[in-house]
C-alpha positions in Angstrom: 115.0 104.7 50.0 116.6 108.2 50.0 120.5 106.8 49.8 119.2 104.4 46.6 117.4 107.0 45.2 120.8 109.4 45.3 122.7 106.6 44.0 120.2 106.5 41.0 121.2 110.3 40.7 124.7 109.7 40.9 124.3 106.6 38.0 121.9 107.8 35.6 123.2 105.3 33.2 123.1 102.2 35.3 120.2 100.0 35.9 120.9 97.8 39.0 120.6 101.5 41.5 116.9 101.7 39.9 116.5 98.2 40.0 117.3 98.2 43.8 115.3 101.2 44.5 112.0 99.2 43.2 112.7 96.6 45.0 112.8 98.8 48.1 109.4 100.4 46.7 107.6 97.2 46.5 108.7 96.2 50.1 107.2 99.1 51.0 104.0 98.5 49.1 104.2 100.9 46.9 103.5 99.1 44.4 102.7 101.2 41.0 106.2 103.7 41.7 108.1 100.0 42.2 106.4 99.1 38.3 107.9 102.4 36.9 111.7 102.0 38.3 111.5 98.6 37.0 110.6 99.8 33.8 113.3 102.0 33.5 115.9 99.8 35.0 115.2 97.7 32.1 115.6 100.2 29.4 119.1 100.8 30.8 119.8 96.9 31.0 117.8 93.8 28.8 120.1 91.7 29.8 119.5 91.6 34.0 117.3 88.3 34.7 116.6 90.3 38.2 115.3 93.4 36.5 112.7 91.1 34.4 111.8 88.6 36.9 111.1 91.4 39.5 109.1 93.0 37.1 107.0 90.5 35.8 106.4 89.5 39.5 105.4 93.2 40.3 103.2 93.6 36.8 101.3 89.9 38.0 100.5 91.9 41.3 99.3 94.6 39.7 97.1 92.4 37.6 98.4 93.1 34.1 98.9 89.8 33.2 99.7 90.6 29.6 102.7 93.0 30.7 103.6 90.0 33.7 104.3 87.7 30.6 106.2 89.7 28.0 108.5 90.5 31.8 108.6 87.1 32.2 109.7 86.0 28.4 112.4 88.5 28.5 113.6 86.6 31.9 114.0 83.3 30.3 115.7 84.9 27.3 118.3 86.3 30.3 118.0 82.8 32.3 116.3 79.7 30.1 117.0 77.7 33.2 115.2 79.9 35.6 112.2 77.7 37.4 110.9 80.5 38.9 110.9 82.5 35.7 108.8 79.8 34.5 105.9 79.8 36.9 106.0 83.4 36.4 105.3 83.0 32.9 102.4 79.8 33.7 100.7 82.5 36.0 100.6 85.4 33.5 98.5 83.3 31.1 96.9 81.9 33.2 95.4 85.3 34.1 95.1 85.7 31.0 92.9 82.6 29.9 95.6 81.2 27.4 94.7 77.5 29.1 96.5 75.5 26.5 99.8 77.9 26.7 100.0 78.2 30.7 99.5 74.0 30.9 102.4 73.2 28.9 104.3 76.1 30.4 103.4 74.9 34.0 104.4 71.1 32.7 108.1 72.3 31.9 108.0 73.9 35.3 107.5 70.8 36.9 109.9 68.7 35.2 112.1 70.9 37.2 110.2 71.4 40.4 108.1 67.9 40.5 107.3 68.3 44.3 105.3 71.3 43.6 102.2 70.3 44.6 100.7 73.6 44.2 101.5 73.8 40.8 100.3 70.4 39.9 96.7 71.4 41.2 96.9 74.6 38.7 97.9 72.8 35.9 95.2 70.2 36.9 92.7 73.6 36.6 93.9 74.4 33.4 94.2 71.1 31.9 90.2 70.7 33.4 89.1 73.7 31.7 90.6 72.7 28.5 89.1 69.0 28.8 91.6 67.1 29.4 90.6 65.1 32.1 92.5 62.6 32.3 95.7 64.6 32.6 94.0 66.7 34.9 93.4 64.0 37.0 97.0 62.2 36.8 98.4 65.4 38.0 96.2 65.6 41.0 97.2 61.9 41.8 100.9 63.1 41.6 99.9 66.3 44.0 97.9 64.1 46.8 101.3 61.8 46.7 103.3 64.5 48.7 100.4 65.2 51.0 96.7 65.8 51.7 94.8 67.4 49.3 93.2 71.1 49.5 90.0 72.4 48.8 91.0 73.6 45.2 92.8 70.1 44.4 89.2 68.3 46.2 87.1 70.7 44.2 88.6 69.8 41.1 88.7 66.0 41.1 84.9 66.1 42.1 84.5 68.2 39.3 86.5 65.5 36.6 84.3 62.5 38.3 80.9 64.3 37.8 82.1 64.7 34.5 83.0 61.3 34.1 79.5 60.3 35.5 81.6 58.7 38.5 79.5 60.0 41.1 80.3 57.2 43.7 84.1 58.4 43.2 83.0 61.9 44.0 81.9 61.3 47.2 84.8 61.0 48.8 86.4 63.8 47.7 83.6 65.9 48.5 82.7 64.6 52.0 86.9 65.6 52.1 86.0 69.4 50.9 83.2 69.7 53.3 85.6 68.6 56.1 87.9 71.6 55.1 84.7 73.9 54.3 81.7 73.5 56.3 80.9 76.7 55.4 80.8 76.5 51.8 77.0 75.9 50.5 78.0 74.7 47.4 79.4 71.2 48.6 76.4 69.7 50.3 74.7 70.5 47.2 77.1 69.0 44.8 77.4 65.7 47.6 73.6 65.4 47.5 73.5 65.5 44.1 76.6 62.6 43.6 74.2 60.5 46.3 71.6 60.9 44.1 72.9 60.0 40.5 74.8 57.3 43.1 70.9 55.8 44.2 71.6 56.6 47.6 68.7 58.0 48.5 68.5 58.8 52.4 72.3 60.3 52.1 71.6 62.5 49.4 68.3 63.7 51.1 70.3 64.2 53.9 72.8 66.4 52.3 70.2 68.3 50.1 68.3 69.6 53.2 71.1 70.7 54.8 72.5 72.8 51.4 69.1 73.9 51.1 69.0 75.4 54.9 71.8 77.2 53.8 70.3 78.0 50.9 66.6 78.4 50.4 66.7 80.0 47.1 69.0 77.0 45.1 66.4 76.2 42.2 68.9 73.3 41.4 68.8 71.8 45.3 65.2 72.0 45.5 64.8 70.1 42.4 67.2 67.5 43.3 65.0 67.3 46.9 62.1 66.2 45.6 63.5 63.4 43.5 65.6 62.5 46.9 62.1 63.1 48.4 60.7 60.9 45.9 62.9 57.7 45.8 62.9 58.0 49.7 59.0 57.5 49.3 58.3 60.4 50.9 55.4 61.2 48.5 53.8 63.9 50.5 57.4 65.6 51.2 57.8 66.0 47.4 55.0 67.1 46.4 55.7 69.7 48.7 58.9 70.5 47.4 57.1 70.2 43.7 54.7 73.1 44.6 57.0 75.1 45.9 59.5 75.1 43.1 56.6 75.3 40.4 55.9 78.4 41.5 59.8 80.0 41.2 60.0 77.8 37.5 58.5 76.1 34.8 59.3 72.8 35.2 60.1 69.9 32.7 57.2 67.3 32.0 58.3 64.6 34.2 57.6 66.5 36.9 54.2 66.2 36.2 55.1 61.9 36.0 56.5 62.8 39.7 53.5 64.7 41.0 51.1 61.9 39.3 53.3 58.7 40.8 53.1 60.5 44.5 49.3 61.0 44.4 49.2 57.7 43.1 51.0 56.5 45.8 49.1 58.3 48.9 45.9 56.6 47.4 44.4 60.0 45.7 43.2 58.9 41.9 41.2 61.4 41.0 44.8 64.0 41.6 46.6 60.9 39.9 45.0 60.7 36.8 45.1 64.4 36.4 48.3 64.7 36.4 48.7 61.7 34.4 47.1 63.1 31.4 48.8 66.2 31.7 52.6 64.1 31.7 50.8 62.6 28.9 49.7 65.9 27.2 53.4 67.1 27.6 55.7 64.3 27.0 57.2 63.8 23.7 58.9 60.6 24.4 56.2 58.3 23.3 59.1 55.1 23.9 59.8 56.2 27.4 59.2 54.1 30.6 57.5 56.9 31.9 55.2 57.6 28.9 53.8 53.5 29.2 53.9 53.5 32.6 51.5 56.6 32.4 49.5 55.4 29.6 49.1 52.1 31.7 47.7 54.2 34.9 45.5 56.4 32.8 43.8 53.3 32.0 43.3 51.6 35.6 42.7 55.1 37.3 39.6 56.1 35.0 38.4 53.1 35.7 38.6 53.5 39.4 37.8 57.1 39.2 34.5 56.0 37.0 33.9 53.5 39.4 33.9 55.9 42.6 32.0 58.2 41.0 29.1 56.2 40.6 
C-alpha cells in the first residue's frame, strides 16, 4: 500500500487515492485502519457511491450496524438504483433489530434481485419475528422454487407450522433439517415434539429418546417423554420419566392425572387412588375430562382399596 499511500500525499484534496488505499487495507484485513480512510475519503467526496458502499460494507464487518446504515443511505442517495446498496442497508437493520424497516427494505431488494434465495429466507426471518406468517412463509415457498432448502430456511418453516399448530406439516421439514444437522440436539426435540401434538406416538418416542441421549438435562424433552411414554402405554417407563423430572421441577397437576392413570393401569389401586386425590386436591378445572374421569376412579378405587383391605 506504500505507492497509494504516497499518492494520498501527493492528493490531499482528492478522495478516490484514500478511497483506494482502504480498500487495499481491508484486503489485507486490516480492518479498523480500512474504516478510517474511508471515513476520510468521504469527507473529501459525498458524492462517490464506492466510497459509501465500501464503507458501509466495512462498518457491517465491524459490527456497527448503526454506522453500516447511515453508509448505506448515503449510497442510495449517490446510486437509488444500486441493488447491492440495498441489501447493505436490509443487513444494517437487521443487526440492528428494526424488523419492520429491514423487511420492506429487503422486499425492494428483491423486486430487483428475485432469484435471491438467500435473501428471501432473511426476509422470511424478519417477517417471522414480526408475525407475519404468512408472508414469511410465501417467501420461503418462492426461495425452495430455485433449489433445496437450508437449515435456516427448514428451521424457519418448522418454526411458522408450530405456530400455526400444523405439526404434521412440520415434520417434514424437520426430518429435512436433521438430514443436514444430525448434530444439532435441538431438532429431534422439536420432531418429537410435532409427533406428539401429531398423535404419533411410537415416532415421537423415538425421536424424544434420542434428543434426550444427547441431552439429558432438556426439562422440556423429558416432559414430552413421559407423555410419548404414556400414550405408547408404557406406564412403568413414565412413571420413570415422572420421578425423575419431579425431582429437577414442580410439575403441573395433571401430572399427578398421569402418575394416577399409569398405576391404574399396572393394576396398583392403593398408588392409584393416591394420586387421584391429589390431581383432585390440585386441579382447578372442575369441567375437565380429566377432573370426571378422576372423580369417577376415586370412587371405584376406594371401593376396591376398602374391599382389599378387609
Amino acid at each position: 500500500s506504500f505507492p497509494l499511500q504516497h499518492a494520498v500525499e501527493l492528493m490531499p484534496e482528492e478522495g478516490r487515492p484514500l478511497f483506494l488505499l482502504g480498500a487495499a487495507l481491508e484486503r489485507s484485513g486490516k480492518l479498523g485502519a480500512a474504516i478510517e480512510r474511508y471515513e476520510a475519503a468521504e469527507k473529501l467526496d459525498d458524492r462517490d457511491f464506492d466510497i459509501h458502499f465500501s464503507l458501509g460494507r466495512a462498518l457491517l464487518n465491524a459490527q456497527r450496524a448503526p454506522e453500516a446504515e447511515r453508509a448505506f443511505r448515503s449510497a442510495l442517495v449517490s446510486r437509488p438504483e444500486a441493488s447491492e446498496a440495498r441489501l447493505g442497508l436490509a443487513q444494517s437493520l437487521l443487526a440492528e433489530k428494526k424488523l419492520e424497516a429491514a423487511a420492506a427494505e429487503l422486499g425492494a431488494y428483491l423486486v430487483a434481485q428475485p432469484n435471491d434465495a438467500s435473501a428471501r429466507v432473511e426476509r422470511a426471518g424478519a417477517l417471522v419475528d414480526t408475525g407475519r406468517l404468512d408472508e414469511a412463509l410465501a417467501e420461503l415457498d418462492r426461495a425452495a422454487a430455485t433449489g433445496a432448502e437450508g437449515l435456516r430456511a427448514l428451521e424457519l418453516r418448522s418454526q411458522i407450522y408450530f405456530a400455526e399448530k400444523r405439526y404434521a406439516d412440520a415434520v417434514p421439514a424437520l426430518q429435512k433439517a436433521a438430514a443436514i444437522a444430525p448434530g444439532d440436539k435441538d431438532i429431534p426435540a422439536l420432531l418429537g415434539h410435532a409427533y406428539l401434538e401429531a398423535k404419533n406416538y411410537p415416532d415421537a418416542l423415538r425421536e424424544l429418546n434420542a434428543a434426550y441421549r444427547m441431552d439429558p438435562n432438556a426439562n422440556d424433552v423429558l416432559g414430552d417423554l413421559v407423555l410419548a411414554e404414556y400414550n405408547n402405554r408404557h406406564y412403568a417407563e413414565a412413571l420413570d420419566a415422572l420421578e425423575l423430572l419431579s425431582k429437577r421441577k414442580e410439575l403441573p397437576p395433571e401430572s399427578w392425572f398421569i402418575r394416577a392413570a399409569c398405576y391404574d393401569k399396572l393394576g396398583q389401586p392403593a398408588q392409584a387412588l393416591e394420586a387421584y386425590q391429589r390431581f383432585l386436591q390440585l386441579n382447578k378445572d372442575e369441567n375437565s375430562d380429566m377432573y370426571f374421569e378422576s372423580a369417577s376412579r376415586v370412587r371405584a378405587l376406594s371401593r376396591e382399596v376398602r374391599k382389599k383391605g378387609r
